[in-house]
N, C-alpha and C positions, 0 to 999 in steps of 0.2 A: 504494500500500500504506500502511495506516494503522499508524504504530509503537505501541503498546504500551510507553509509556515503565517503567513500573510492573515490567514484565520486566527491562529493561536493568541491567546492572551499574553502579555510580557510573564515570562516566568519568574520574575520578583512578586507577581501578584498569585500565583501560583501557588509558589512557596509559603509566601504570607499565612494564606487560606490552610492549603496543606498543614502547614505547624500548628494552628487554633483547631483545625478538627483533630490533631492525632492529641495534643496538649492539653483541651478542654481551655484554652479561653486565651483573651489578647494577650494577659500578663505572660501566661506562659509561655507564649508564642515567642515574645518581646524579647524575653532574657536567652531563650532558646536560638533566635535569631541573631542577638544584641544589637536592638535596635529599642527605638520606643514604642510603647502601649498605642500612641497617638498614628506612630508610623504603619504600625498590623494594621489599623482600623482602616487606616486609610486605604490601605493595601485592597481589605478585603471588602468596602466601599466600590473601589473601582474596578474590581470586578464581577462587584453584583452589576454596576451598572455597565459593563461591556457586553454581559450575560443577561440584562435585563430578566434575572431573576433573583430571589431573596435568597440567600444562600444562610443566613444567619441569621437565628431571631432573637433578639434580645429582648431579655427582662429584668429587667434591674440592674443592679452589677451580675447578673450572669448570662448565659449565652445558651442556644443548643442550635442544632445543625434542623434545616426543615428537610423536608424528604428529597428535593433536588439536592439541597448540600451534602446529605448522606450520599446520596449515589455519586455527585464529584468528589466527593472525600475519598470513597473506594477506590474510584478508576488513577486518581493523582497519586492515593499511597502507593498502589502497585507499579506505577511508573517510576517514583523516586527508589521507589526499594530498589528495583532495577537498575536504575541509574547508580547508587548508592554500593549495590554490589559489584556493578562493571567499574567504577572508579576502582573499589577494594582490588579487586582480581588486578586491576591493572598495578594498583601499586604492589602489591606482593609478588609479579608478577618473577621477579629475579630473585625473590627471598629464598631463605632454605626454609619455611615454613613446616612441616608435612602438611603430607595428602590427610584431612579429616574425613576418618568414613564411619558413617555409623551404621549396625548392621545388628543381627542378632546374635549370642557365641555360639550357638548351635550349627548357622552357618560359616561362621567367623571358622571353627575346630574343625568342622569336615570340608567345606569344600576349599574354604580361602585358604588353609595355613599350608594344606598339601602343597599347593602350588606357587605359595608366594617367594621360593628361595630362584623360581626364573623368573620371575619379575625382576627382582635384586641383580641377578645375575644382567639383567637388559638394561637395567635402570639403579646401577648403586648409588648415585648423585642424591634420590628421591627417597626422600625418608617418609614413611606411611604412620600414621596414631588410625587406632582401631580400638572405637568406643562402643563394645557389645554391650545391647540394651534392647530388650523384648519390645518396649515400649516405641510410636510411632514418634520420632524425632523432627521436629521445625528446623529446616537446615537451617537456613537465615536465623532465628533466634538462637541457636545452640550452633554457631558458628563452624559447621558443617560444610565440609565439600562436598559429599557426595551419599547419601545411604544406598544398601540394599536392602530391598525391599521385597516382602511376599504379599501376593494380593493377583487383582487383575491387569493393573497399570495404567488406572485409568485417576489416580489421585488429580486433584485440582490442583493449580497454582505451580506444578513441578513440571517436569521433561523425564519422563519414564523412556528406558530403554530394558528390549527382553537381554537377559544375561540368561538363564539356564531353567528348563522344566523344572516346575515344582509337583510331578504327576507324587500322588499317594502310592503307598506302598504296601504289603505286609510280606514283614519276613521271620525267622529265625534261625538260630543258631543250628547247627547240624548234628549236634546233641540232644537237644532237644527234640527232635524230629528223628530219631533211633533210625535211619536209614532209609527212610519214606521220602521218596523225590517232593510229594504233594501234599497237601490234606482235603479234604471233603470239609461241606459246608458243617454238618453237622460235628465232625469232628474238632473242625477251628471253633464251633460254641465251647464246647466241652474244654476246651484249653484253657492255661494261664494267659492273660493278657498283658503288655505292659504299657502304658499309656500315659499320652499326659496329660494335663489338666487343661478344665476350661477351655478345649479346644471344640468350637462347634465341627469346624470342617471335616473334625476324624469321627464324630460319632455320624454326621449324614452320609461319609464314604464307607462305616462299617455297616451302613444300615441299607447303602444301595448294594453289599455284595448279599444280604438277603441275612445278616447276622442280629440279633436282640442287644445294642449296646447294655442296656441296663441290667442284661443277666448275664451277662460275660463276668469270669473271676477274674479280678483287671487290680494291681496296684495303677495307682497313677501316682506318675512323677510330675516336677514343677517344668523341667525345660526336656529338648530333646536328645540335649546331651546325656543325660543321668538316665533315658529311658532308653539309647542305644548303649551303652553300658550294662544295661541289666540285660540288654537282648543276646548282646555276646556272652553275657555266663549262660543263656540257656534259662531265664527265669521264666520266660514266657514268649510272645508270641509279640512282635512292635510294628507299630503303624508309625508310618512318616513319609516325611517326602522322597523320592528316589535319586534324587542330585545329593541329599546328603549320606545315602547309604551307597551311593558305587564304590567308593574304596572297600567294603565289608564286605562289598556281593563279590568283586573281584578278587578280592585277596580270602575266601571261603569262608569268611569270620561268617556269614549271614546269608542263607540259601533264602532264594525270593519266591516266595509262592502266589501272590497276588500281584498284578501293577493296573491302576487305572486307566491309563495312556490317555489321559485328558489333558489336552496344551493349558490349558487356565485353572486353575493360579499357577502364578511359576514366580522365578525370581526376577526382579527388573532393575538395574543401575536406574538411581533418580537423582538428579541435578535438579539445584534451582537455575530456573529462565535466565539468560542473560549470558554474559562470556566466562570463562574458566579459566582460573589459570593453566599455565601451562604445563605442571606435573599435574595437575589434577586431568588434562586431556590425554597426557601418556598414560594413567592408570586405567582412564575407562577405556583408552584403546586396547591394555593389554588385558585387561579383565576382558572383553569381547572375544576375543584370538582366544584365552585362554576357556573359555566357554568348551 
């Protein structure tokens, strides 16, 4: 899309506006700017009147946005944030910074760590920090270069990229399974299960292969680290995703008796909108290739 500068409001008045809706009022705008109370109003004055609409309603000494200023409020923060983080990118640009990636340890321990010594080996210059955390991370607030992420990829406000299937699984150990290539539906009821918590995704995939989650013998564990660990002694029988059990399946720790082979959910590199620095684009290249 080609802007039409010649339309635009001067971005002093912009800005003005922008500081009193994210600040809640002129003073804060004022000090935040370092300008004066006098100077915001006026600011934001001459852009109601460019806009020939009320952007700001005052009542007394306080202030609130009216429903057009809410929705310029939203579209101007997303633009500065932008702006805001291409400046950062640009200044960091030569720093030795690391790569910030937040991701979960469950992925972090099976898929990333196998593979991060050719990374190293392509890229020693680039030092990585890995913030394993269950929890969905705000890049931009939690000063984030990059998360992985599990889901469909279809998150607002980011740039999803696919990095690797996240198809469901069930496997076990080969001990556990006394030399039976398979098991039958009925017998996988009748089994130990090992599971983990508060997962909806695993009880509607244990329910599409025709199994009763609620009368399955199941410990449940907190992450999916601690519940492929119990898989390899043989406690039971573990449901998860199959990106993070290929090293088990290959190396015989974890014979596979079920896979979904459904492309969604899976794992997806997620960037905030706008430019990158420059190891953070060799990391998402190599993590892609390394896929």
């Amino acid at each position: 899309m080609t802007i039409d500068w010649r339309d635009l409001p001067p971005l002093s008045a912009l800005r003005a506006f922008t500081a009193v809706a994210e600040l809640g009022g002129f003073s804060q705008a004022a000090r935040a700017l370092n300008v004066t109370h006098a100077a915001v109003a006026q600011q934001v004055r001459a852009l109601e009147g460019m806009l020939d609409t009320p952007l700001v309603a005052r009542d007394g000494r306080g202030m609130a946005l009216t429903a057009e200023g809410q929705q310029l409020a939203q579209s101007l923060g997303d633009g500065f944030g932008t702006i805001a983080a291409g400046v950062a990118a640009l200044k960091a640009g030569g720093s030795d910074r690391p790569v910030r990636i937040t991701l979960t340890a469950s992925f972090a321990t099976q898929w990333l760590m196998p593979r991060l010594k050719d990374f190293w080996d392509q890229h020693p210059d680039i030092a990585l920090s890995l913030h394993p955390d269950p929890r969905v991370s705000d890049l931009k607030r939690d000063g984030m270069d990059l998360g992985i992420r599990y889901g469909n990829g279809d998150w607002p406000g980011v740039t999803s990229r696919f990095l690797a299937p996240a198809r469901m699984a069930v496997a076990a150990a080969p001990a556990l399974l006394e030399g039976q290539p398979t098991l039958t539906l009925p017998e996988m009821q009748e089994m130990d299960w090992i599971l983990a918590r508060d997962w909806p995704e695993q009880e509607n995939y244990l329910a599409s292969l025709g199994l009763d989650p609620a009368r399955l013998s199941r410990t449940d564990f907190v992450n999916e680290e601690l519940s492929l660990a119990a898989a390899r002694q043989g406690l039971g029988l573990v449901v998860e995703s199959l990106a993070l059990m290929e090293d088990d399946l290959e190396e015989g720790r974890l014979i596979l008796l079920h896979d979904s082979k459904d492309h969604l959910p899976a794992y997806f590199i997620v960037t905030a909108p706008g430019p990158q620095r420059a190891a953070t684009r060799a990391f998402v290249k190599w993590l892609q290739a390394a896929a």
